[in-house]
N, CA, C and O atoms as a CHARMM CRD file, in Angstrom:
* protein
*
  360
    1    1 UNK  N    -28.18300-136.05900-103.26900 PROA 1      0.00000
    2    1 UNK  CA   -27.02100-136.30600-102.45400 PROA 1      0.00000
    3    1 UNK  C    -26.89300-137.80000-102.16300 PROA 1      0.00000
    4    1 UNK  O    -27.94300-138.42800-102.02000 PROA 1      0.00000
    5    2 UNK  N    -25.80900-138.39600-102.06700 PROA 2      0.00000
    6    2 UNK  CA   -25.26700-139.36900-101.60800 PROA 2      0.00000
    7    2 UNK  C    -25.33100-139.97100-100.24500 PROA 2      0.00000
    8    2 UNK  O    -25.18300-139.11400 -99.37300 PROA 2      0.00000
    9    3 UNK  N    -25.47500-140.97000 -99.87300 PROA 3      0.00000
   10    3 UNK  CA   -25.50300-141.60200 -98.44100 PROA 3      0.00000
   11    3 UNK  C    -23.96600-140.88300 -97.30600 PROA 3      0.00000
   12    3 UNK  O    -23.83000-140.49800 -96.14400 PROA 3      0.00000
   13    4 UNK  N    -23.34600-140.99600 -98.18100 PROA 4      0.00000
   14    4 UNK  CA   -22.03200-140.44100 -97.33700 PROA 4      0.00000
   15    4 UNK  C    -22.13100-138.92900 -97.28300 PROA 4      0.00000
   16    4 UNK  O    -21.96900-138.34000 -96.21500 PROA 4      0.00000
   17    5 UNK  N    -22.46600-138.11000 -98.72800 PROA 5      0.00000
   18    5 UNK  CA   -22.67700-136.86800 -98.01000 PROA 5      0.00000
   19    5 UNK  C    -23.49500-136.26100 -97.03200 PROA 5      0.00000
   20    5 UNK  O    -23.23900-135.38500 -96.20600 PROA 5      0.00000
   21    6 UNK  N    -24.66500-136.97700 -97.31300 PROA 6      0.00000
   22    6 UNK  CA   -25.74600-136.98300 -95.98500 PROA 6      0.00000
   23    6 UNK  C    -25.17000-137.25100 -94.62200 PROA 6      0.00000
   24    6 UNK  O    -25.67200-136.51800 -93.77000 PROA 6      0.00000
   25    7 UNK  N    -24.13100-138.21000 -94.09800 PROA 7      0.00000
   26    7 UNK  CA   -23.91600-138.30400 -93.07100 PROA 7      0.00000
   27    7 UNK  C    -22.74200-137.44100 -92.44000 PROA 7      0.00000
   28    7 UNK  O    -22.52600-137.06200 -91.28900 PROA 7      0.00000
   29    8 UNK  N    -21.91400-137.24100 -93.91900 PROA 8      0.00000
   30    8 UNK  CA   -21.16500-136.12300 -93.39200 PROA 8      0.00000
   31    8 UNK  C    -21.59600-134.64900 -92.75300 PROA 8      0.00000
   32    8 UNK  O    -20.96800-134.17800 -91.80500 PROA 8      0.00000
   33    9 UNK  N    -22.72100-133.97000 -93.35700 PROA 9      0.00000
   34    9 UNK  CA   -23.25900-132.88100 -93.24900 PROA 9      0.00000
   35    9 UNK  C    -23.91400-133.65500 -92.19800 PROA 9      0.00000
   36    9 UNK  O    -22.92600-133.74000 -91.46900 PROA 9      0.00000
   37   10 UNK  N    -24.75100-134.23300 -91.61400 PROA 10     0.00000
   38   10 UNK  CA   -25.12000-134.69200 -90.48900 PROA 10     0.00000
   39   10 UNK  C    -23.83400-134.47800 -89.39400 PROA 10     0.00000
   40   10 UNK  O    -23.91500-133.53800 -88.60300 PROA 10     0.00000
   41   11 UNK  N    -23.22000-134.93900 -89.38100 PROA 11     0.00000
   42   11 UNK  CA   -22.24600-135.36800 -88.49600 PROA 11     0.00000
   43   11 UNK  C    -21.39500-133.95800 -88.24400 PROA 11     0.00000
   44   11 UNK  O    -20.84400-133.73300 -87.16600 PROA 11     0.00000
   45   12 UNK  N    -21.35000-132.88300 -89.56100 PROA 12     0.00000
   46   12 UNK  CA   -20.80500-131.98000 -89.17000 PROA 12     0.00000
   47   12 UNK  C    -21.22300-130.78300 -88.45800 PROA 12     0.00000
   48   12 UNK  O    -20.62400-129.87300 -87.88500 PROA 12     0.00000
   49   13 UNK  N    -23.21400-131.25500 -88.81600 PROA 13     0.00000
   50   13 UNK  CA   -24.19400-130.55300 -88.11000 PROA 13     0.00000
   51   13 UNK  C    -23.96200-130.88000 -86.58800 PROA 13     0.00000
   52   13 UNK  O    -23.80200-129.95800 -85.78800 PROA 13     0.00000
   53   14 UNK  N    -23.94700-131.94300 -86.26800 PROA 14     0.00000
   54   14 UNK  CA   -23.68400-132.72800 -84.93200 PROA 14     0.00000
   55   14 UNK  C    -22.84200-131.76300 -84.04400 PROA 14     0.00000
   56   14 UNK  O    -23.19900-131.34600 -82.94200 PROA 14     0.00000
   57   15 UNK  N    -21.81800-131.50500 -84.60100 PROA 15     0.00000
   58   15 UNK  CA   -20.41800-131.51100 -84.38100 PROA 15     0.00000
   59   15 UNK  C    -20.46000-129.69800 -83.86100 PROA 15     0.00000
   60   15 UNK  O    -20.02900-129.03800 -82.91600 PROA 15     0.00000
   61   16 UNK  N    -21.27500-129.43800 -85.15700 PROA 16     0.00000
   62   16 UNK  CA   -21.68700-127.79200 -84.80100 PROA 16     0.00000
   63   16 UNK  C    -22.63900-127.51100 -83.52700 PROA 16     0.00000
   64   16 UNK  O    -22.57900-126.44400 -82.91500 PROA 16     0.00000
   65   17 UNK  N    -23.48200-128.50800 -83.19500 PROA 17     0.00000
   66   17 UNK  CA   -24.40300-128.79100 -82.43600 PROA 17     0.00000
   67   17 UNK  C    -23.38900-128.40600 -80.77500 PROA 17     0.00000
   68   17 UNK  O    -23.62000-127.73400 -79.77000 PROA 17     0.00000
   69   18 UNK  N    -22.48100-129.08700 -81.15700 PROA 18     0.00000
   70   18 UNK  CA   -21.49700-129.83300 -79.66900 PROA 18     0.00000
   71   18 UNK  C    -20.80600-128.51300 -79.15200 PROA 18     0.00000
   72   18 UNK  O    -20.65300-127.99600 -78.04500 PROA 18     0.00000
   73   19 UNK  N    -20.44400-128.18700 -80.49600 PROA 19     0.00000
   74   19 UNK  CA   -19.10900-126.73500 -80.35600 PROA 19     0.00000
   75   19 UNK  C    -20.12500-125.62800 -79.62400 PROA 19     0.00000
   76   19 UNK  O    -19.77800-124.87800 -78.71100 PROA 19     0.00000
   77   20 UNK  N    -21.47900-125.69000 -80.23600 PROA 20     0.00000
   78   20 UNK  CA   -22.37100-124.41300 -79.37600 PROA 20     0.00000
   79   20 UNK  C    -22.37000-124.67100 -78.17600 PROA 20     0.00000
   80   20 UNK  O    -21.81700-123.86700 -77.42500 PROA 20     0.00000
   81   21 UNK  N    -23.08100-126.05500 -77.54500 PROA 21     0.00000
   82   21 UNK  CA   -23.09600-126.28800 -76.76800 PROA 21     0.00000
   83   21 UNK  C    -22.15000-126.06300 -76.10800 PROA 21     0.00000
   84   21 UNK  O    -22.39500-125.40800 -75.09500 PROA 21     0.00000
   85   22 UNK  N    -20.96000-126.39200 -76.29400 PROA 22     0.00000
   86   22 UNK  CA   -19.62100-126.07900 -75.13100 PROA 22     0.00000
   87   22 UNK  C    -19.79300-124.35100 -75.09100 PROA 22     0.00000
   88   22 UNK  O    -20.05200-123.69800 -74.08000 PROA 22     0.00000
   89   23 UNK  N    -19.59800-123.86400 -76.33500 PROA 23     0.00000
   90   23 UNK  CA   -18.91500-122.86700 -75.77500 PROA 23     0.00000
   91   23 UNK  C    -20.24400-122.06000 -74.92600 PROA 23     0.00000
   92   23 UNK  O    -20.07300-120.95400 -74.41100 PROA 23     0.00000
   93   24 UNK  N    -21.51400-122.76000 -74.87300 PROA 24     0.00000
   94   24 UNK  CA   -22.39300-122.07900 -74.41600 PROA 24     0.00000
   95   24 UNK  C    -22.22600-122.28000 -72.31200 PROA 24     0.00000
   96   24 UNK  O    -22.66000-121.57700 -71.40000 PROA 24     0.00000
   97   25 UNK  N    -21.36600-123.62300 -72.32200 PROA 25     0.00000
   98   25 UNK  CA   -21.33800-124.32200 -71.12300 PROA 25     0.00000
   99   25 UNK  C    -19.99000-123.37500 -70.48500 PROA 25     0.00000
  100   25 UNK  O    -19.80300-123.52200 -69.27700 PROA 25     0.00000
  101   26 UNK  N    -19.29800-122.67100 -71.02600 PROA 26     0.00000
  102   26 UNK  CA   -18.12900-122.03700 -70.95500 PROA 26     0.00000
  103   26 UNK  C    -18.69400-120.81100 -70.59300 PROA 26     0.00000
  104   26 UNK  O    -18.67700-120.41900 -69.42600 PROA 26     0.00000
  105   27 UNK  N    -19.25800-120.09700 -71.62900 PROA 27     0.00000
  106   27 UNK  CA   -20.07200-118.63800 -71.62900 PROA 27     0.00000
  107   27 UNK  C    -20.91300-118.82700 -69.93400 PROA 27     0.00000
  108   27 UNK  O    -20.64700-117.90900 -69.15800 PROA 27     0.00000
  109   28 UNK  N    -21.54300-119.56400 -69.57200 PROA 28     0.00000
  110   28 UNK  CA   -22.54600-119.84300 -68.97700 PROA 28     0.00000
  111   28 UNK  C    -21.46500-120.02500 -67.13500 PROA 28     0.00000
  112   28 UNK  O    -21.79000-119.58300 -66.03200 PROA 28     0.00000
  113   29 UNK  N    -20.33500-120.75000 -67.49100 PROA 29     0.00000
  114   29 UNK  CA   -19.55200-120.49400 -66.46100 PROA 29     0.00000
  115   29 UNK  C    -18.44800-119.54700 -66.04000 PROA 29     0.00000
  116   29 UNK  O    -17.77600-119.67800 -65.01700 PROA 29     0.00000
  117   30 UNK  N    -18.29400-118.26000 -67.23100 PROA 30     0.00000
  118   30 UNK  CA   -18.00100-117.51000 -66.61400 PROA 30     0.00000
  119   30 UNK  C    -18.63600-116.15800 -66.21400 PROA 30     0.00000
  120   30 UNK  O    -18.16500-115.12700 -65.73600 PROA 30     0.00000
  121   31 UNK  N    -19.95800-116.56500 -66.60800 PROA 31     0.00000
  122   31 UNK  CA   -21.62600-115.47300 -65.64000 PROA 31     0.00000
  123   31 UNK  C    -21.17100-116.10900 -64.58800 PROA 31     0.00000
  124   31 UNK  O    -20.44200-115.51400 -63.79500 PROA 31     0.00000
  125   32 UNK  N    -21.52200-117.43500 -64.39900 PROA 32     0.00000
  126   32 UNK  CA   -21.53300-117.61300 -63.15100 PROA 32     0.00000
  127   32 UNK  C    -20.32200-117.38200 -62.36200 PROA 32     0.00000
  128   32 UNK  O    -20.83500-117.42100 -61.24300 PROA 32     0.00000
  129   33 UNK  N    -18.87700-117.13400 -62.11800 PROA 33     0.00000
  130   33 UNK  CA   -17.83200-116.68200 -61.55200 PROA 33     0.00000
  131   33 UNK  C    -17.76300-115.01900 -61.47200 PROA 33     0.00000
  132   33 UNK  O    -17.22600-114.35900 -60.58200 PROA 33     0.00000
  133   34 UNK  N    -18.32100-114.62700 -62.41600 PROA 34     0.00000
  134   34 UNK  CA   -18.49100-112.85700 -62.64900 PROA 34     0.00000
  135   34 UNK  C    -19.74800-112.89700 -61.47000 PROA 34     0.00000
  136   34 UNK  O    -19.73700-112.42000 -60.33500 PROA 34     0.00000
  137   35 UNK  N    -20.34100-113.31000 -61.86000 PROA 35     0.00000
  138   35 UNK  CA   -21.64400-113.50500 -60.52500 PROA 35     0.00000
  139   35 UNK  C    -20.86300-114.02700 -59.01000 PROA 35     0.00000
  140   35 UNK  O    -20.78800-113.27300 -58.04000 PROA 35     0.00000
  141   36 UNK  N    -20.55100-114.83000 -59.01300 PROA 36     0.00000
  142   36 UNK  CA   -19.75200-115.28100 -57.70600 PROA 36     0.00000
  143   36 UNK  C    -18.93900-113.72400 -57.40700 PROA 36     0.00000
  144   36 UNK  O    -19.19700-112.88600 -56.54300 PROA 36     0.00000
  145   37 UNK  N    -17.89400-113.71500 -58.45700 PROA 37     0.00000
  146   37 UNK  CA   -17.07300-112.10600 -57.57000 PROA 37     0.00000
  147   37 UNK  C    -18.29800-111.29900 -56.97400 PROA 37     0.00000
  148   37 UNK  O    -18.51100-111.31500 -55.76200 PROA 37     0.00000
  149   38 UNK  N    -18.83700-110.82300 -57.57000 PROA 38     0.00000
  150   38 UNK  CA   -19.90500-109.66500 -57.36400 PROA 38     0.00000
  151   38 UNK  C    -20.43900-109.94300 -56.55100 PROA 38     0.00000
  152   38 UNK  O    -20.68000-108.84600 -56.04800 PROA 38     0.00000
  153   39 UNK  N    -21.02300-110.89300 -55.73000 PROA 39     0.00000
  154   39 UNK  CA   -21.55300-111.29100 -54.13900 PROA 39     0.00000
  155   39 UNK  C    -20.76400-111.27300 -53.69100 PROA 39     0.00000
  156   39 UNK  O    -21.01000-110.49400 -52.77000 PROA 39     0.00000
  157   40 UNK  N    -19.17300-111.77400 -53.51700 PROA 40     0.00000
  158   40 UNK  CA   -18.08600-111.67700 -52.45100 PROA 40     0.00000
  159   40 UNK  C    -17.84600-110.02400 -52.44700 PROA 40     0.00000
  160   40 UNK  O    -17.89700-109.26600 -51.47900 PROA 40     0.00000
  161   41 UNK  N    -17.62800-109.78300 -53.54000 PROA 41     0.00000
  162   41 UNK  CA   -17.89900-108.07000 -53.70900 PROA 41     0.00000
  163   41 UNK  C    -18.61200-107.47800 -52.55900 PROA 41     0.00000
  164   41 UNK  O    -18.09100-107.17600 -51.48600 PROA 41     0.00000
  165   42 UNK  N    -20.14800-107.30700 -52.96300 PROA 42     0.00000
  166   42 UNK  CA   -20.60100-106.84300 -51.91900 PROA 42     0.00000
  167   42 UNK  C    -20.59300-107.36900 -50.83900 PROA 42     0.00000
  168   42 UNK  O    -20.84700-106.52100 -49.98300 PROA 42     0.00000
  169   43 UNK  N    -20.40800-108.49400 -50.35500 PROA 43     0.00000
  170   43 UNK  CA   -20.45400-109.04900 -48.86000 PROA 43     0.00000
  171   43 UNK  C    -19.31600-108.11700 -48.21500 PROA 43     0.00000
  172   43 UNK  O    -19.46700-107.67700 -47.07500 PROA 43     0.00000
  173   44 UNK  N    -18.02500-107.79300 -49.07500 PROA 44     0.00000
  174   44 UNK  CA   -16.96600-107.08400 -48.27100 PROA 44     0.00000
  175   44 UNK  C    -17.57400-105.65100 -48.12800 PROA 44     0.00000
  176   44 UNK  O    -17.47200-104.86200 -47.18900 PROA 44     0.00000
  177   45 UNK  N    -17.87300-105.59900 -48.66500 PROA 45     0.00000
  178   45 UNK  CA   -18.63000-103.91100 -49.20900 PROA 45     0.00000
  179   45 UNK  C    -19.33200-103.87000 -47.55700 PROA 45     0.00000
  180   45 UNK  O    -18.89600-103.23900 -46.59400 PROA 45     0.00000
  181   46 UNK  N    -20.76400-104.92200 -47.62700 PROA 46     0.00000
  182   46 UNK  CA   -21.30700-104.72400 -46.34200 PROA 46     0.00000
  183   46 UNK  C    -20.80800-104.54500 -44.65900 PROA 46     0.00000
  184   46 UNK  O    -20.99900-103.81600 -43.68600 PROA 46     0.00000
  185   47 UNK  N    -19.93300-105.92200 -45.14000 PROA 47     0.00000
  186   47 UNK  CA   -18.60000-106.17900 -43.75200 PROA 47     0.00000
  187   47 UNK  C    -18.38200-104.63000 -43.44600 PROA 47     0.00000
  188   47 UNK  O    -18.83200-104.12900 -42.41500 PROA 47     0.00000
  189   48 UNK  N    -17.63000-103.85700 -44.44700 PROA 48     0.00000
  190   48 UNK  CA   -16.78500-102.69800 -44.45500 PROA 48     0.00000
  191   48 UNK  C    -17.55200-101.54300 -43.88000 PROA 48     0.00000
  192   48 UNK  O    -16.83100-100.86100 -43.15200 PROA 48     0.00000
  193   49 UNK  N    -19.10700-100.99300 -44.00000 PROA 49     0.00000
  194   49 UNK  CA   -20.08900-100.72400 -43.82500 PROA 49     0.00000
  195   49 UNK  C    -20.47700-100.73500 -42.58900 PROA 49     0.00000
  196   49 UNK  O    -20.72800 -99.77200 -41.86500 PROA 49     0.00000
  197   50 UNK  N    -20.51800-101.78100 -42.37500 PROA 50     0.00000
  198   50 UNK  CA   -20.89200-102.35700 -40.90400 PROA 50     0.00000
  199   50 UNK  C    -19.33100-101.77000 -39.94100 PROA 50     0.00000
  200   50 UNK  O    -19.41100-100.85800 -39.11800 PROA 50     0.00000
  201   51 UNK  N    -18.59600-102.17300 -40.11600 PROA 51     0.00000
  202   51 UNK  CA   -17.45700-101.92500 -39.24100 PROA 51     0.00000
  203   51 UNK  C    -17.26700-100.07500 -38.92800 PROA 51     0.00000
  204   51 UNK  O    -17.04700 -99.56600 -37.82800 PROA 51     0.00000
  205   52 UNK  N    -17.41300 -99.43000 -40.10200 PROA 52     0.00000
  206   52 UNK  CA   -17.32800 -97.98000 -40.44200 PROA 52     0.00000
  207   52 UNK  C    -18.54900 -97.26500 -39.65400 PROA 52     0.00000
  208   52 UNK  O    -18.54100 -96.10500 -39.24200 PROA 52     0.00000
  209   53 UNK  N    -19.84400 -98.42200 -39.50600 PROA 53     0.00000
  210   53 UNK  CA   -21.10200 -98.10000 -38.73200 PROA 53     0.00000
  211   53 UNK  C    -20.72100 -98.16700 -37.70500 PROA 53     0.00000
  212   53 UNK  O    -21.16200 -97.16100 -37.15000 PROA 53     0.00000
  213   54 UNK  N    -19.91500 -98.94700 -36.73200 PROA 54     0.00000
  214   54 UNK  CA   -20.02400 -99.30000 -35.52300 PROA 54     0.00000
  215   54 UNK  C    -18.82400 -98.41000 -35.28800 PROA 54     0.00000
  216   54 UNK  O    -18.87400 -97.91800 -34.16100 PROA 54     0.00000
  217   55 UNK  N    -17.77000 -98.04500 -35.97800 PROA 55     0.00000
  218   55 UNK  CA   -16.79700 -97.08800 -35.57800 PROA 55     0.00000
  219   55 UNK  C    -17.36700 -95.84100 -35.22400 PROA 55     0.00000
  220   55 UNK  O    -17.18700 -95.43700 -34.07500 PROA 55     0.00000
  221   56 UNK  N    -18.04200 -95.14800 -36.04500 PROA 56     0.00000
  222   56 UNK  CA   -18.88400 -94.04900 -36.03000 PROA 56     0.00000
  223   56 UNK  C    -19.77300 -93.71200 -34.96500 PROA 56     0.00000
  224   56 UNK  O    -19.79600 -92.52900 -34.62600 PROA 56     0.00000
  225   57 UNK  N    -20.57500 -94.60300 -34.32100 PROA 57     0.00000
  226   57 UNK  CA   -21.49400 -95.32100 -33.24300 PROA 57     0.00000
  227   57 UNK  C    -20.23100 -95.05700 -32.07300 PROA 57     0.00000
  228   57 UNK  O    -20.50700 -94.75500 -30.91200 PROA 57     0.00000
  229   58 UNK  N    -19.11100 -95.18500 -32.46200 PROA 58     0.00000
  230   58 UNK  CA   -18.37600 -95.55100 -30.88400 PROA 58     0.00000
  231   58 UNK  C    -17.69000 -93.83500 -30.81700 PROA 58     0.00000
  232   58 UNK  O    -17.21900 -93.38000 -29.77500 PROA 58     0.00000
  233   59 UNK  N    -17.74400 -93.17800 -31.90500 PROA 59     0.00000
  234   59 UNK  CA   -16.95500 -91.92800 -32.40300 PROA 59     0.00000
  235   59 UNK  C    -18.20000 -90.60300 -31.38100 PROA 59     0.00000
  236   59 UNK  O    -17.85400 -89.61400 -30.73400 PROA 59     0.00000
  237   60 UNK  N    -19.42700 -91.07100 -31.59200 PROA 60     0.00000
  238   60 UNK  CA   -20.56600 -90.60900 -31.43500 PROA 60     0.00000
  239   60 UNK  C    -20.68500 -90.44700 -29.96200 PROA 60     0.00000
  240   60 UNK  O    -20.94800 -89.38500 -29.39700 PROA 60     0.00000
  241   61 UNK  N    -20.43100 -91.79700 -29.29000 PROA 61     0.00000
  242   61 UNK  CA   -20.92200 -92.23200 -27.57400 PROA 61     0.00000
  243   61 UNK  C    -19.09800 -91.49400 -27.05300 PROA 61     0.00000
  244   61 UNK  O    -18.81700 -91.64900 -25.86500 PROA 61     0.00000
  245   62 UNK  N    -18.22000 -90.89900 -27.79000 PROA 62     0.00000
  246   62 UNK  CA   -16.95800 -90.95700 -26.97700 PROA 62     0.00000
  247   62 UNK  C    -17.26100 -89.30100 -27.33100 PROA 62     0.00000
  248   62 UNK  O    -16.20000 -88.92600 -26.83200 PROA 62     0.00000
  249   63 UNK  N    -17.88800 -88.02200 -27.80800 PROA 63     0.00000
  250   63 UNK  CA   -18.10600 -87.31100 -28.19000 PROA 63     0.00000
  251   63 UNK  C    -19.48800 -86.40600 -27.03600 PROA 63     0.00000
  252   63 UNK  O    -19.66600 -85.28700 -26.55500 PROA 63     0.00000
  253   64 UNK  N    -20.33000 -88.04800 -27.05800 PROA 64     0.00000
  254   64 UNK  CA   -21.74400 -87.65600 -25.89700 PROA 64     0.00000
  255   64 UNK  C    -20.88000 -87.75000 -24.16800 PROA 64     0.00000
  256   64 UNK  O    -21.33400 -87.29600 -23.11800 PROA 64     0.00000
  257   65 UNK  N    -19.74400 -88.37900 -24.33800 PROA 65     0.00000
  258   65 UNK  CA   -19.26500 -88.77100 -22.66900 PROA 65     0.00000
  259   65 UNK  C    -18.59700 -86.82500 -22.62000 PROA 65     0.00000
  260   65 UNK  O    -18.73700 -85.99000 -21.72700 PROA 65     0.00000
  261   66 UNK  N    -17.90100 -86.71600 -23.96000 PROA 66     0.00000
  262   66 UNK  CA   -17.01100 -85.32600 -23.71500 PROA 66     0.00000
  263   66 UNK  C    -18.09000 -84.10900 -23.63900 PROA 66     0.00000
  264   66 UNK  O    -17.60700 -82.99100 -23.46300 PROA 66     0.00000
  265   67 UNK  N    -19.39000 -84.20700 -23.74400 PROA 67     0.00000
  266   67 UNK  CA   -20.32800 -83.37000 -24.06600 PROA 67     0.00000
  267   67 UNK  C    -20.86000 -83.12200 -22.42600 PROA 67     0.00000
  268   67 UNK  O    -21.09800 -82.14500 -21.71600 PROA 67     0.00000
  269   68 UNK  N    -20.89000 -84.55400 -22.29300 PROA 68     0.00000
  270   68 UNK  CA   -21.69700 -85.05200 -20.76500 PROA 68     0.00000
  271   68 UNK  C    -20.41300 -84.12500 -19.79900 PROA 68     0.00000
  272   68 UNK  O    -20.96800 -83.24000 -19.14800 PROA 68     0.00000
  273   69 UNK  N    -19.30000 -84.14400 -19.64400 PROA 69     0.00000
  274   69 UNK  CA   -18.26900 -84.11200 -18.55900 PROA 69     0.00000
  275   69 UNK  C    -17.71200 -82.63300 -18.62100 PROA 69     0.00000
  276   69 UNK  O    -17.12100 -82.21500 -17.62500 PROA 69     0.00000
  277   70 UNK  N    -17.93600 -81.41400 -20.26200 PROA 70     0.00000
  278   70 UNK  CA   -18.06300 -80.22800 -20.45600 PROA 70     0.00000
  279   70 UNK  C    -18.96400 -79.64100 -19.49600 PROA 70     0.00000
  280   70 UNK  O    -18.65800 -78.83600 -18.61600 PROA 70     0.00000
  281   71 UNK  N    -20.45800 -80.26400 -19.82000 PROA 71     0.00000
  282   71 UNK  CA   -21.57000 -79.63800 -19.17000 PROA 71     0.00000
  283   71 UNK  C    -21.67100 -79.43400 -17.77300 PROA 71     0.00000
  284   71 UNK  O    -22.18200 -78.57300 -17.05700 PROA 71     0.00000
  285   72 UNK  N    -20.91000 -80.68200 -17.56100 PROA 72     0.00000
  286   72 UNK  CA   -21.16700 -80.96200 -15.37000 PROA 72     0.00000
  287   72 UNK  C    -19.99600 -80.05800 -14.95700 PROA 72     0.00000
  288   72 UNK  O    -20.07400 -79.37300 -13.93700 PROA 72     0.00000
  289   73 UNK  N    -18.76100 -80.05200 -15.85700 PROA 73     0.00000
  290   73 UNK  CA   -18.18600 -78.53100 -15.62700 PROA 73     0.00000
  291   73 UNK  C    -18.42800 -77.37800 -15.43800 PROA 73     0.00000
  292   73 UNK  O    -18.27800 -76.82000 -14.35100 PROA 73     0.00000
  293   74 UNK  N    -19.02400 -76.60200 -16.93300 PROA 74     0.00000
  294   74 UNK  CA   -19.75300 -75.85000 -17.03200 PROA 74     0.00000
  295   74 UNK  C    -20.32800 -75.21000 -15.74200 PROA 74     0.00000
  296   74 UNK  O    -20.00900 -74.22800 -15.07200 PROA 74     0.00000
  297   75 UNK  N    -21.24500 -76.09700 -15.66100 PROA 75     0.00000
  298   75 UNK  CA   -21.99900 -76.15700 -14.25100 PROA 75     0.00000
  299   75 UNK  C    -21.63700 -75.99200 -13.23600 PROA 75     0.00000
  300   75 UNK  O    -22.32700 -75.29000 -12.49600 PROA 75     0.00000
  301   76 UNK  N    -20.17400 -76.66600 -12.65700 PROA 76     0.00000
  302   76 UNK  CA   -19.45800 -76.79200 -11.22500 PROA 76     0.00000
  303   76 UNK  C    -18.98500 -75.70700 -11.55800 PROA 76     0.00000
  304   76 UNK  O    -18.94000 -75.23600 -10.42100 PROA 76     0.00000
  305   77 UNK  N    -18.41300 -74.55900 -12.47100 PROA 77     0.00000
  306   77 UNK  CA   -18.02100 -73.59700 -12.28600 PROA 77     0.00000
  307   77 UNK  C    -18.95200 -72.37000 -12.33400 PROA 77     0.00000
  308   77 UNK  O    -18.50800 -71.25100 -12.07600 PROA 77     0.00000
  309   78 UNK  N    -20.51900 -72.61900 -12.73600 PROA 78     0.00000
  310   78 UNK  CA   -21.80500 -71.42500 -12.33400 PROA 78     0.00000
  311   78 UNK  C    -21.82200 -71.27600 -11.41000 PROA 78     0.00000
  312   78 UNK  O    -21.97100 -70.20100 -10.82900 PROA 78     0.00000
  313   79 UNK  N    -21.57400 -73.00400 -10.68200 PROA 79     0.00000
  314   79 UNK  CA   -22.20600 -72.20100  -9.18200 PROA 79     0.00000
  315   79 UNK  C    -21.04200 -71.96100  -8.45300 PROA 79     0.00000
  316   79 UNK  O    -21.19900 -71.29500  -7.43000 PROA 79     0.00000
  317   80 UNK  N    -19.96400 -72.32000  -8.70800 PROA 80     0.00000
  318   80 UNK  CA   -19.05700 -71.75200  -7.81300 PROA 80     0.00000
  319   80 UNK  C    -18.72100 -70.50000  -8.08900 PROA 80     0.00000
  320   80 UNK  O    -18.09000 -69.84000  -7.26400 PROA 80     0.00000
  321   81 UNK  N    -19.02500 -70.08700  -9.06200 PROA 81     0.00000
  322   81 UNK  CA   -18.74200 -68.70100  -9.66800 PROA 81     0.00000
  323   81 UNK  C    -19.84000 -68.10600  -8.75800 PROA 81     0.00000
  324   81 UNK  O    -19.55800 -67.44300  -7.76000 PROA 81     0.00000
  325   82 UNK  N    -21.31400 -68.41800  -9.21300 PROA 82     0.00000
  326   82 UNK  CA   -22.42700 -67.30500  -8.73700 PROA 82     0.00000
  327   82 UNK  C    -22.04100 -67.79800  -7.20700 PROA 82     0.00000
  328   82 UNK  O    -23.10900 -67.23300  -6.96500 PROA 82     0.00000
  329   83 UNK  N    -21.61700 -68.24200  -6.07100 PROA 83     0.00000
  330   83 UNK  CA   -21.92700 -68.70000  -4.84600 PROA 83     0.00000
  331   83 UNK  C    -20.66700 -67.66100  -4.40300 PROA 83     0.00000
  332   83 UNK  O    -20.72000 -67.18400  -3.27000 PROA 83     0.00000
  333   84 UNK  N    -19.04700 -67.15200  -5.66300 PROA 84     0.00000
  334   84 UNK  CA   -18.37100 -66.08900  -4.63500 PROA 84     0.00000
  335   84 UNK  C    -18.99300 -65.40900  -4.96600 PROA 84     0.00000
  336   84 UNK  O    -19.01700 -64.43900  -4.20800 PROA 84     0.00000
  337   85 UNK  N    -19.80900 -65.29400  -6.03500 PROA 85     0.00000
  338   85 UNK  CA   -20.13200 -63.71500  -6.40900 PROA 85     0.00000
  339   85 UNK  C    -21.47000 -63.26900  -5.31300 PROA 85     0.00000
  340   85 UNK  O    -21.90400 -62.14600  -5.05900 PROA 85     0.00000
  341   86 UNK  N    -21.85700 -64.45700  -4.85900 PROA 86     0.00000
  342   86 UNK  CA   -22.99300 -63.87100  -4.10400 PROA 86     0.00000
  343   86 UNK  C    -22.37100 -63.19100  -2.34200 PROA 86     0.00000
  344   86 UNK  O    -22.68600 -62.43400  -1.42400 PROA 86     0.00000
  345   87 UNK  N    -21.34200 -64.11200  -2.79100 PROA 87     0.00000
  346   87 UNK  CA   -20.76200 -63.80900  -1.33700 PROA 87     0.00000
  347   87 UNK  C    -19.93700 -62.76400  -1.08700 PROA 87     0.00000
  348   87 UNK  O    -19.73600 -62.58900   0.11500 PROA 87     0.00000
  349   88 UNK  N    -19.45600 -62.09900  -1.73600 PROA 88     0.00000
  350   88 UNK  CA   -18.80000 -60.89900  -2.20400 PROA 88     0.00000
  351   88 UNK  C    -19.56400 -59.60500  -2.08300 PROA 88     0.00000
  352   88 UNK  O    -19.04600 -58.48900  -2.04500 PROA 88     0.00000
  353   89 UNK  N    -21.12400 -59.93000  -2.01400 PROA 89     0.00000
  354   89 UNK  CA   -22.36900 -59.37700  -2.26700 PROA 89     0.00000
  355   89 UNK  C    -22.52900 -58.93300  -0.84100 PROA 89     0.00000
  356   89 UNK  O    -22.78700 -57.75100  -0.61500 PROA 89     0.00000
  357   90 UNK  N    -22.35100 -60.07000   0.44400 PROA 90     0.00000
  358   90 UNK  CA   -23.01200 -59.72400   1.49100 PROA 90     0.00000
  359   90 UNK  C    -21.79300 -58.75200   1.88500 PROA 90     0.00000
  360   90 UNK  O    -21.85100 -58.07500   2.91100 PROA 90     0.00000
């Protein structure tokens, strides 16, 4: 081979060298943006989680107050119940 073909095939090696490289710098930045969504992803995911937790939590304590205010009913009407019935008795 010739001095010039040598540098051509050099140079086009080069050149092939560059084109990988980019498109590897390209490939490589859109992992990293597919990666970026996918953490904002789940961060909403968690947010959403969390909010649905603490709704549930408040669904729970408004459920224990109606449980709590049944029972003391319940109750105010045993004994007023058993107290005519006892009295009905004498």
């Amino acid at each position: 081979m010739n001095k010039s073909n040598e540098n051509f095939y050099q140079n086009g090696f080069n050149l092939d060298k560059g084109n990988q490289a980019a498109k590897l710098a390209v490939i490589g930045g859109v992992i990293t943006i597919l990666g970026d969504a996918i953490s904002t992803l789940a961060a909403v995911l968690a947010l959403e989680e969390a909010t649905q937790e603490k709704d549930d939590n408040n669904e729970i304590k408004d459920m224990q107050k109606q449980i709590n205010y049944l029972t003391t009913e319940l109750n105010t009407l045993k004994n007023s119940s058993g107290k005519k019935n006892h009295n009905h008795g004498i």
